[in-house]
N, C-alpha and C positions, 0 to 999 in steps of 0.2 A: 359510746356516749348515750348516756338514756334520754329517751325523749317522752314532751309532758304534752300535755291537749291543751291548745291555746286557749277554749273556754274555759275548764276547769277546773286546770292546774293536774291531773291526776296521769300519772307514770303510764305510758303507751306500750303494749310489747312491741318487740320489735318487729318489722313490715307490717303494724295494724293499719287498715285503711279507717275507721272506726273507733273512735273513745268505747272501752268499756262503761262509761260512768254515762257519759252524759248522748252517746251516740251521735256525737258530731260527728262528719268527714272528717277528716286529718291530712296534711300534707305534711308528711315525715321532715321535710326541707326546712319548712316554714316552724316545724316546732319545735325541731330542734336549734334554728334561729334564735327564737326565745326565749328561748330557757338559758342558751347559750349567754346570750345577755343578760338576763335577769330581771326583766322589766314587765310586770301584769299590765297590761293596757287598762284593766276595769277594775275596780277595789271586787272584793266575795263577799258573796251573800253572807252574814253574821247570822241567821236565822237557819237556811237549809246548809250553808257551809259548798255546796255542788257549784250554785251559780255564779257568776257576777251582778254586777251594778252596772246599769247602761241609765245616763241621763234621760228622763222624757222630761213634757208641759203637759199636765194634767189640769183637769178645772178645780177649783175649791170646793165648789157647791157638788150636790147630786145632782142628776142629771135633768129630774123635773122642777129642780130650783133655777138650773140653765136654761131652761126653755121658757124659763116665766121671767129669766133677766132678758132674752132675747124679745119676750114679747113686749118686755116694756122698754127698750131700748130702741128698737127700729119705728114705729111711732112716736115717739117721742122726739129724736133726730126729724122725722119727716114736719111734725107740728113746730118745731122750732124754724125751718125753714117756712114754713109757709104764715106764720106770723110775722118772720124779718120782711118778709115781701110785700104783705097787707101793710105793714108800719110803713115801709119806702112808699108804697102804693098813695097812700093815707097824706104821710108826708109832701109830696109831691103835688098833690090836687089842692094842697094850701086846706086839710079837712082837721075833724075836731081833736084838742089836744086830749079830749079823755077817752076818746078810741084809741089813739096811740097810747096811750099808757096801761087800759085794760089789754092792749097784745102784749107791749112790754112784761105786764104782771105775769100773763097765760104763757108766756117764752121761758121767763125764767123758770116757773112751776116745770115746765116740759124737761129744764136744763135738766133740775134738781132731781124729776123723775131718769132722765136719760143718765144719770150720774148714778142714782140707784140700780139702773141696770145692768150696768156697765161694771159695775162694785159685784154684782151677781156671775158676770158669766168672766173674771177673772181668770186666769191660769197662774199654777206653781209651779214650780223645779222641784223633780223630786227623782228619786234615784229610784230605778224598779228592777228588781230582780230574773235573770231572765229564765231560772229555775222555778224558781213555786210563788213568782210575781207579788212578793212584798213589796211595799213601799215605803222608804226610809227618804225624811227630807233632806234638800238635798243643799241645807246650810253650813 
């Protein structure tokens, strides 16, 4: 019975320790398993045709656009909390209603920017090849 390379898919001689194709290990046991069954665990690359598709979470943005959603995201969390607490603060001491309401203003504006950032350092599903690392989505 022939046996195939569980990466990809390619005919093994017989007692290869080694894919000629892709130079994974091989366990003759295990490939022959598979093949036996018939079931690829990972759909194949459509572009080099060698690899599979293995699910990752990648970001949307580039990588200097994630750095600048992180920098407007974790201050802006921080100034949203220390506005709720000056308002309770504010509130409590029986002080004026138009202080509270300029934090209220400055909390939301912080929300709005923390939403913005947050919209920046997002992640996707997306399918990457584990031969020549394309990236095909993974809808």
């Amino acid at each position: 019975m022939a046996t195939f390379c569980t990466a990809c898919g390619q005919p093994l001689a017989p007692g290869a320790k080694f894919c000629d194709q892709c130079g994974l290990t091989t366990s003759p046991a295990e490939s022959t398993a598979s093949a036996a069954i018939g079931v690829q665990l990972s759909p194949r690359c459509r572009i080099c045709g060698v690899g599979t598709l293995r699910l990752e979470k990648k970001y949307r943005m580039s990588t200097p656009v994630v750095a600048i959603g992180y920098i407007i995201l974790v201050p802006s969390v921080l100034f949203i909390i220390v506005c709720v607490r000056s308002i309770v603060r504010i509130s409590a001491s029986d002080g004026s209603a138009i202080a509270s309401s300029i934090l209220i203003f400055f909390a939301l504006a912080a929300f709005v920017g923390g939403l913005l950032g947050w919209l920046l350092i997002m992640k996707k599903k997306v399918l990457c090849c584990t031969h020549c690392s394309a990236v095909v989505p993974a809808s």
